[in-house]
DOLO-554654 format. One record per residue (C-alpha): residue in one letter; x, y, z. Coordinates in steps of 0.5 Angstrom, whole numbers, padded with zeros to 4 digits, always signed. Example, Ala and Ser with C-alpha at 12.3 -4.5 7.8 and 13.67 -1.06 7.14 Angstrom:
BEGIN
A+0025-0009+0016;S+0027-0002+0014;
***
This chain:
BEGIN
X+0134-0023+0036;X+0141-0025+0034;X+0147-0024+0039;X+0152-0021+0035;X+0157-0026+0035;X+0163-0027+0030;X+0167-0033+0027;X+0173-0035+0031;X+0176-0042+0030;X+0175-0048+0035;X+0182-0049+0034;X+0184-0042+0036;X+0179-0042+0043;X+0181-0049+0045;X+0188-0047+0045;X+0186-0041+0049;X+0183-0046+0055;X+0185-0053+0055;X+0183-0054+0061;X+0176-0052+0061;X+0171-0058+0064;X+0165-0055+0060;X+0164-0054+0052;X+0165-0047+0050;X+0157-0048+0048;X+0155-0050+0055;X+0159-0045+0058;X+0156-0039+0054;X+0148-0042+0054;X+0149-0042+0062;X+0152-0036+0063;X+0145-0033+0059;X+0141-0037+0063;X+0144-0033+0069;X+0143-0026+0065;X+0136-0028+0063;X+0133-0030+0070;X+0136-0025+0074;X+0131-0020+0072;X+0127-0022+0077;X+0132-0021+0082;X+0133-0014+0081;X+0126-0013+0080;X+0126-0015+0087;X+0131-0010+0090;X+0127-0004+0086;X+0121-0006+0089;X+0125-0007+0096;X+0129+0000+0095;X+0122+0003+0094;X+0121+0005+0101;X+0126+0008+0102;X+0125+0013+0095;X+0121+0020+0096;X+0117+0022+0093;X+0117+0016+0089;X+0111+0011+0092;X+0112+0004+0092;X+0106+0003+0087;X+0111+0007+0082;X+0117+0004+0084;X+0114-0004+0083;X+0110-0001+0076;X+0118+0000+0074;X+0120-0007+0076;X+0115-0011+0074;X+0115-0008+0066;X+0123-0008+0066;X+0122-0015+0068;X+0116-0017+0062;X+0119-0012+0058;X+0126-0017+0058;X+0123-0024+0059;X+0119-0023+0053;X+0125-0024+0049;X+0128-0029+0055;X+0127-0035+0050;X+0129-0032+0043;X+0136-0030+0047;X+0138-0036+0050;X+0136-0040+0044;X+0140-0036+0039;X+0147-0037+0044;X+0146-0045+0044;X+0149-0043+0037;X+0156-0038+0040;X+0162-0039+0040;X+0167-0037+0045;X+0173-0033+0044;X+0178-0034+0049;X+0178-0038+0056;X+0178-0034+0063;X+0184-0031+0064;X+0186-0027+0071;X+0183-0020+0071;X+0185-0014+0074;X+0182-0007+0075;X+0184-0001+0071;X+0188+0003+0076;X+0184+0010+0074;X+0178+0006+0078;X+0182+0002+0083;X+0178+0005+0089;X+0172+0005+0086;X+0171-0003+0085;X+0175-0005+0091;X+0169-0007+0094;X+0167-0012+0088;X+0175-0014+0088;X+0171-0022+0088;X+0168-0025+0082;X+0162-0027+0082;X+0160-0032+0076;X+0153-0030+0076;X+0152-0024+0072;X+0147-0018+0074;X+0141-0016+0070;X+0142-0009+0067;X+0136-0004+0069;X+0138+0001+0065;X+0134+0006+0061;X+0135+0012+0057;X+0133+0017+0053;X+0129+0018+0049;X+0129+0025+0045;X+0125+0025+0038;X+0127+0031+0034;X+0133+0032+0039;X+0138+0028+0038;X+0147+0027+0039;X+0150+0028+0032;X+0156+0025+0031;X+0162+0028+0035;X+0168+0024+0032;X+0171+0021+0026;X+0177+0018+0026;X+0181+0015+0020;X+0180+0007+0020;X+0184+0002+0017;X+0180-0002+0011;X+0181-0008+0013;X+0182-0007+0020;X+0188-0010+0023;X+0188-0017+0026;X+0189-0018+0034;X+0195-0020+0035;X+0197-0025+0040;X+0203-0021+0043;X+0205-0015+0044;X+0212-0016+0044;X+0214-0015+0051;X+0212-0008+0050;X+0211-0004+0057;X+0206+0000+0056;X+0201+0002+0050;X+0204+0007+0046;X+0206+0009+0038;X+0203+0006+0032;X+0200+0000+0036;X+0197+0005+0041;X+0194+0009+0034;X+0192+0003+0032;X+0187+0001+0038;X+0184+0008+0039;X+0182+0007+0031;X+0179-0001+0032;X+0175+0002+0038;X+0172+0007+0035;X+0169+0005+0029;X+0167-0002+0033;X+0163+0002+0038;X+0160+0005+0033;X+0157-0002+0032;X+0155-0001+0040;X+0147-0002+0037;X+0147-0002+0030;X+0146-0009+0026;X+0152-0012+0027;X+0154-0010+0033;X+0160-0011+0037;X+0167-0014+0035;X+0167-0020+0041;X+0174-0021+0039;X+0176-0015+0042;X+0175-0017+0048;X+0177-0023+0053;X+0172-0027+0054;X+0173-0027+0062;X+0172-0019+0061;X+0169-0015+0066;X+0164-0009+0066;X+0161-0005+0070;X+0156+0000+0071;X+0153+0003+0076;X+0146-0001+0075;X+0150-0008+0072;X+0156-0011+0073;X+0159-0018+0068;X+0165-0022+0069;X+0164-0025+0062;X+0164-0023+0054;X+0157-0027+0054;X+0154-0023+0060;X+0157-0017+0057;X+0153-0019+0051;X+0146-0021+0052;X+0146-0013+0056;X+0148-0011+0050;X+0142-0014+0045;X+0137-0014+0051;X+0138-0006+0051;X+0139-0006+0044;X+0132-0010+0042;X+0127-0006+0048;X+0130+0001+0049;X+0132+0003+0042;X+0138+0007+0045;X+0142+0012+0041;X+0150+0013+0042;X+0155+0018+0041;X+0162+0017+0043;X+0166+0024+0043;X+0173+0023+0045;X+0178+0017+0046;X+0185+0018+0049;X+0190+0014+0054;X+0189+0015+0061;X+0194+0009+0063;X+0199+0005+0061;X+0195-0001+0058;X+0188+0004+0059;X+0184+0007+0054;X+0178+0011+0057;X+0171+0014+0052;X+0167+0020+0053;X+0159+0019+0050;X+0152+0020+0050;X+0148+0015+0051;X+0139+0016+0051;X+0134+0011+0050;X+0126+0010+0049;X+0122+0007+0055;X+0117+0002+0052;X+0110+0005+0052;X+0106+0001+0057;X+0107+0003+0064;X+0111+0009+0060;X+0105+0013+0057;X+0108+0019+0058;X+0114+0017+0055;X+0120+0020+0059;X+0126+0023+0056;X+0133+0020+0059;X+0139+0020+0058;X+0146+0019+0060;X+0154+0022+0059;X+0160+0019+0062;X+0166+0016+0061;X+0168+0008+0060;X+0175+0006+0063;X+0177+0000+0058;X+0183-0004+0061;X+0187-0008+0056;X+0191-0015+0057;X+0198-0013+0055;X+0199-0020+0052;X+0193-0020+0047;X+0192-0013+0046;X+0184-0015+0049;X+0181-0011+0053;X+0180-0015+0060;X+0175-0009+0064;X+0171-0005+0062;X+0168+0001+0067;X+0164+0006+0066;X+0161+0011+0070;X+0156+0017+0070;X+0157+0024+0070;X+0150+0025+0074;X+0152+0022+0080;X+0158+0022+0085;X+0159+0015+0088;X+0160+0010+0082;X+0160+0003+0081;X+0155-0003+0081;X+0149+0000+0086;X+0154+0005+0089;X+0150+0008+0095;X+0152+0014+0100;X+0152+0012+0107;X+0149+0005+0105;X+0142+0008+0103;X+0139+0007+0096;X+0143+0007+0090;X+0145+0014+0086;X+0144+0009+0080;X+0138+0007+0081;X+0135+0014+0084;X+0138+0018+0077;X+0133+0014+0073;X+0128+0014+0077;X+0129+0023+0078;X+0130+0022+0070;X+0123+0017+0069;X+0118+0021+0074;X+0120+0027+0072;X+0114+0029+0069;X+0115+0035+0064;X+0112+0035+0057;X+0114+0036+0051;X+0110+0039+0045;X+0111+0035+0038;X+0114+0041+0035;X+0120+0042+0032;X+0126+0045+0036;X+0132+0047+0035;X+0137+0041+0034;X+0142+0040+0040;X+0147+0035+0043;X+0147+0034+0050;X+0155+0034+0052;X+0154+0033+0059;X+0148+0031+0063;X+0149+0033+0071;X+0145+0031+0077;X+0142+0039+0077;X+0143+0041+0069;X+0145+0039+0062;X+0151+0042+0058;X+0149+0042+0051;X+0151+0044+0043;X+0146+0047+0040;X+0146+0049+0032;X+0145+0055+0029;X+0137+0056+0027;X+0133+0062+0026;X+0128+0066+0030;X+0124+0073+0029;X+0123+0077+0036;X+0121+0083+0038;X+0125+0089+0039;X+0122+0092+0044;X+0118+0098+0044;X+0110+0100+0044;X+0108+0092+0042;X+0113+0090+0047;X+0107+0088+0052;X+0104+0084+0047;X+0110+0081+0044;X+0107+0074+0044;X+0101+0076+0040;X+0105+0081+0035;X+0110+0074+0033;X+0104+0070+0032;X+0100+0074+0028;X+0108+0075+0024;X+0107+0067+0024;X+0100+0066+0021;X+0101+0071+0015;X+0098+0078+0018;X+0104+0081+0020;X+0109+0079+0014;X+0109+0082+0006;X+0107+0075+0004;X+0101+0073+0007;X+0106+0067+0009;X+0103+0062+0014;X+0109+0058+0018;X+0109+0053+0022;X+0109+0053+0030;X+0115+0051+0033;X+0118+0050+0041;X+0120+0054+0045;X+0119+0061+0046;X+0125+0065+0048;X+0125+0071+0053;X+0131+0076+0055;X+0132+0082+0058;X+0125+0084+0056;X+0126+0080+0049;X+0122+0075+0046;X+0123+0071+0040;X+0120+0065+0037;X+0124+0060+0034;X+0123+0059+0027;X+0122+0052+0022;X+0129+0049+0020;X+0126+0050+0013;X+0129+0057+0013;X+0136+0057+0012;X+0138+0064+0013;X+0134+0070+0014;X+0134+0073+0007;X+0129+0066+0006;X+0124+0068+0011;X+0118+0073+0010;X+0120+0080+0011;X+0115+0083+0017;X+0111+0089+0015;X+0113+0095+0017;X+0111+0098+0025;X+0110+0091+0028;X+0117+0090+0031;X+0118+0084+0029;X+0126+0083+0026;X+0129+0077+0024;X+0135+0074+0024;X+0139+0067+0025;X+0142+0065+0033;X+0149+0062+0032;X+0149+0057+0037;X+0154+0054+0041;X+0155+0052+0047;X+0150+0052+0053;X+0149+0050+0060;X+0141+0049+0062;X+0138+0048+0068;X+0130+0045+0067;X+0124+0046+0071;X+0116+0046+0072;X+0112+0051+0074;X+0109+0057+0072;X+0115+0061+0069;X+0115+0067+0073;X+0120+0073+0073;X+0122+0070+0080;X+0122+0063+0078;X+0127+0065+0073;X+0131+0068+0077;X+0131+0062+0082;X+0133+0058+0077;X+0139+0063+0075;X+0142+0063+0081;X+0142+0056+0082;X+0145+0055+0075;X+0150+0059+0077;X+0152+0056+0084;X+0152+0049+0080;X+0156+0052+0074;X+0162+0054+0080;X+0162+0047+0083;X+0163+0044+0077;X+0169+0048+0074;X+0165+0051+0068;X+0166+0058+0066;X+0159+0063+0064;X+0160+0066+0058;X+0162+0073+0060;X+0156+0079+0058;X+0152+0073+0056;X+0145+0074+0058;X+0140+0069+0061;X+0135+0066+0057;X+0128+0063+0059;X+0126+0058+0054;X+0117+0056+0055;X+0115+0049+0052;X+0109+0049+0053;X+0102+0053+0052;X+0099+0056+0057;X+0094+0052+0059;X+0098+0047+0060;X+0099+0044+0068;X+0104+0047+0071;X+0106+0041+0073;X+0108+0039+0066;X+0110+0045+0064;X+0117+0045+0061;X+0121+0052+0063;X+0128+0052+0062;X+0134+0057+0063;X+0140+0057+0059;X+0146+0061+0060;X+0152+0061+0054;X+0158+0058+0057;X+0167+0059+0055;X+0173+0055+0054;X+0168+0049+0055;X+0172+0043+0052;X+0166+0038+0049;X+0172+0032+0049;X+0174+0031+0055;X+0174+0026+0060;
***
């Protein structure tokens, strides 16, 4: 794989740096060297945290370990080959945090040369995937950094517009072909995560590439706005795959946050880069409560472990706008479904919709595909019909006296609390209850008259423990872009 660098003039670079003691090539093939054998390090923290971890047995935790650091050393050779051809940007410059996440960072307030190796998996979803939630007007060709701002106190006005324009266009590049633009940023930028952390542009980099290349990841960045003089701070989605070997069950991951961008008011660069997870309270590099294992590191594991499976049929589309510690708040887009309006077939509610979906209970003897989940509320059931029915004129007409009805869902937006087991009408309600317990610690408001929905994923001979049971309430005045 190819670093995606840019063109950028030794002329201008050394002009940036004329004291360094180390040609930029050097510099930069030594910090890739560092990124690329640090796996094993982290590798063994993992295997070291295991003991602490339940109900995650230290066998799990080093099977984790030990594909993460195949998986990354497989590419190792090709990476660091391609970064003896980079260029660097511009030299090391003094960096300060963002004020926004000064507590938070205060313990890494020294720098460290040696970047740490990222172990951050994401999700993968299939047929359920973020759409784009933001379009902005970009300038064909995008304007040039400039080297000064002037002596402007602060970002504001059309420079302010125009940088909120470069990145997010550029940050739609974040995985594709492409890439980043590198001379958007110092090259003494420093990230952080709470599973990474990098002190330079070829450390930042190399992450980048590496996750691109072995998890596939998607992201979708919902909102940009100022949050500080020289700050700009991101809302996204990001979800990724896990490679296949260990991973055979293919965990569904995924993450939301915000990234706190700090820029140089010199150079208008960014020079910190901090992002946090909206599923854990302590951020920051293996943040920890009370010194026990990082929350970083536990969430991907919960995420990893959590063994639920997902039938490979189709589903309603959703973009998860908030991923919780407990819950997910999701957009769902309009679909269609036919139900059952109670009475005398109401106890074989299940059986009358199957026989409207095999042809014996519509006027055309039309055969549907099989679709997931089966909805269920105060008494209702519902199945989710194929997107290939745009409306509900285009599905069959049920016959008459089964009491199947058809019609379209709206859509909008949800709060999902997922859980196994057998569904049973008191699981249900436990898990409303605790929806509704979270909902209230986080700020957000249930839709009023909204009745709970329990959503069933699976077939009923499926293990209970891999059943996928979810339970959905309708929410008000949730604002998708805010940070």
């Amino acid at each position: 794989p190819r670093l995606p660098t840019r063109p950028f003039s030794a002329t201008t670079a050394a002009s940036f740096n004329p004291r360094a003691t180390r040609s930029i090539d050097e510099r930069r093939v030594a910090s890739v060297r560092q990124s690329y054998t640090a796996n094993g390090v982290l590798a063994s923290k993992i295997c070291s945290l295991s003991l602490n971890l339940q109900p995650f047995s230290s066998v799990q935790m080093t099977s984790v370990a030990m594909s993460y650091s195949c998986c990354s050393s497989a590419r190792g050779a090709g990476l660091v080959a391609t970064a003896k051809g980079a260029k660097d940007t511009t030299a090391r410059r003094h960096l300060h945090r963002p004020a926004a996440s000064a507590s938070s960072l205060s313990s890494s307030s020294s720098s460290s040369s040696s970047p740490s190796f990222s172990f951050a998996p994401s999700s993968r979803r299939g047929h359920v995937g973020p759409s784009r939630a933001l379009s902005s007007t970009v300038p064909d060709p995008l304007p040039p950094i400039t080297e000064s701002t002037g002596g402007a106190t602060r970002l504001e006005g059309a420079e302010l517009e125009r940088l909120k324009a470069v990145m997010t266009e550029d940050l739609t590049h974040l995985f594709d072909a492409q890439g980043i633009d590198e001379n958007l940023y110092e090259a003494d930028v420093r990230f952080e995560d709470p599973l990474t952390k990098y002190d330079n542009i070829s450390g930042y980099l190399f992450n980048i590439t590496m996750l691109k290349n072995v998890f596939k990841p998607s992201f979708v960045m919902h909102s940009i706005e100022q949050t500080g003089d020289w700050e700009l701070t991101t809302r996204w989605t990001m979800e990724m795959s896990l490679p296949t070997i260990p991973f055979f069950w293919q965990p569904s991951l995924t993450f939301t946050g915000t990234s706190v961008m700090g820029y140089n008011p010199e150079t208008s660069r960014v020079k910190s880069h901090f992002d946090t997870w909206d599923s854990i309270e302590n951020q920051g590099y293996f943040a920890s409560p009370n010194g026990g294992t990082p929350e970083g590191v536990t969430e991907i594991l919960k995420q990893i472990f959590d063994l639920t499976a997902t039938p490979d049929l189709e589903t309603p589309n959703y973009a998860v706008l908030r991923r919780f510690a407990s819950y997910e708040v999701r957009e769902y887009e309009p679909f269609m479904v036919a139900g059952t309006a109670g009475g005398a077939n109401s106890g074989n509610a299940f059986g009358v919709l199957a026989g409207y979906i095999f042809g014996q209970g519509n006027e055309t003897g039309e055969t549907m595909a099989m679709t997931t989940p089966v909805f269920t509320s105060q008494g209702k059931m519902q199945f989710v019909m194929s997107r290939s029915f745009t409306s509900p004129e285009s599905l069959p007409m049920p016959r008459q006296g089964t009491g199947v009805n058809v019609s379209e869902e709206s859509g909008g937006i949800y709060a999902v609390l997922r859980f196994n087991g057998i569904a049973t009408e008191n699981a249900a309600k436990d898990a409303e209850q605790r929806l509704d317990d979270a909902l209230r610690r986080s700020g957000l408001i249930r839709a009023a008259d909204s009745p709970s929905s329990l959503a069933q994923y699976n077939e009923p001979l499926t293990n209970p423990l891999q059943r996928r049971n979810e339970l959905l309430v309708k929410l008000e005045g949730f604002e998708k872009g805010k940070l």
